[in-house]
N, C-alpha and C positions, 0 to 999 in steps of 0.2 A: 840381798847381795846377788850379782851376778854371779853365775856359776857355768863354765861352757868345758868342752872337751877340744874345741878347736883353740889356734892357737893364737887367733884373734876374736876378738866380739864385733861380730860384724852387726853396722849402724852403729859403730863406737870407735873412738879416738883411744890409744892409749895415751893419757898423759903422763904417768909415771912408773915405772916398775919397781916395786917395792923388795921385790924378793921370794923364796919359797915360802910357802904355806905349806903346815900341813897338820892333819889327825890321824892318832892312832887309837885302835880300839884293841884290846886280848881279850878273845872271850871263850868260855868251855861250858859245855851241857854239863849238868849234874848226872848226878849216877843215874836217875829214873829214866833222863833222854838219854842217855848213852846206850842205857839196856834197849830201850825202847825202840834204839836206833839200831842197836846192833840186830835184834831179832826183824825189823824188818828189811836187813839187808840182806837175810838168806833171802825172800822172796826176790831179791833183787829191785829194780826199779828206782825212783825218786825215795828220799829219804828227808821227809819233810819237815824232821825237826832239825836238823842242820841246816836244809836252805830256808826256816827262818832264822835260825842266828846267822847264819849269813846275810840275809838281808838286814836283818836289824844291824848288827854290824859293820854294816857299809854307810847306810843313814846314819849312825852313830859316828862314824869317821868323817862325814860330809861335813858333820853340825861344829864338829870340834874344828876340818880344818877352815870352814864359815868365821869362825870364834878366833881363831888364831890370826889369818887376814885383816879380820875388822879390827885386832888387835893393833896390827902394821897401818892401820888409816888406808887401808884398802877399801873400794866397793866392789870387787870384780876379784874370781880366779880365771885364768886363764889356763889354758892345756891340764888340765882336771883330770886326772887317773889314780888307779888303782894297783895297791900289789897286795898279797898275800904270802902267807906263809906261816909253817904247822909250826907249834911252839913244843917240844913234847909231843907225845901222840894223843894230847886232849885239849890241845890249841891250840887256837888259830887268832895269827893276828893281821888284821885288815888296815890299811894303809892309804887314803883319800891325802893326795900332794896334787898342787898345781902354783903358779905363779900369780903369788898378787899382785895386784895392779890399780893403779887410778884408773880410771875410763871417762869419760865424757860423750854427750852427744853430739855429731858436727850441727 
């Protein structure tokens, strides 16, 4: 399935608009990454087990809002974004929304 950030698929027709799309993912580090996380935040810097659940996270929100499209007879999102936001101070939930679409080739 197409997947873009713009708000056309360019070299593509839209034939039909389906509607939103979307996934959501809530995810939390266990107690060892939290520790683990928290003691590397005195040294300051990148904090590398949160930006991989955050990546993961976001691929996980892609795949679902993918799943949810192809659900609507979609092949294509159009305008593809992200939002975030803390659940509690041990979550985080990631949010992949964009509009589905028919597309065709001219």
């Amino acid at each position: 399935m197409m997947v873009v950030t713009t708000d056309d698929a360019t070299g593509h027709d839209v034939e039909t608009v389906l509607g939103p799309a979307f996934g959501v993912v809530v995810r939390s580090r266990g107690l060892g990454g939290n520790l683990t996380a928290a003691l590397r935040s005195l040294g300051g810097g990148e904090i590398k087990e949160y930006t991989e659940m955050l990546e993961d996270a976001r691929r996980s929100a892609i795949d679902r809002m993918v799943q949810n499209a192809h659900a609507m007879g979609a092949n294509a999102v159009v305008g593809m974004r992200f939002d975030s936001s803390e659940i509690g101070q041990t979550m985080s939930e990631i949010v992949a929304y964009g509009t589905a679409c028919v597309v065709k080739a001219p």
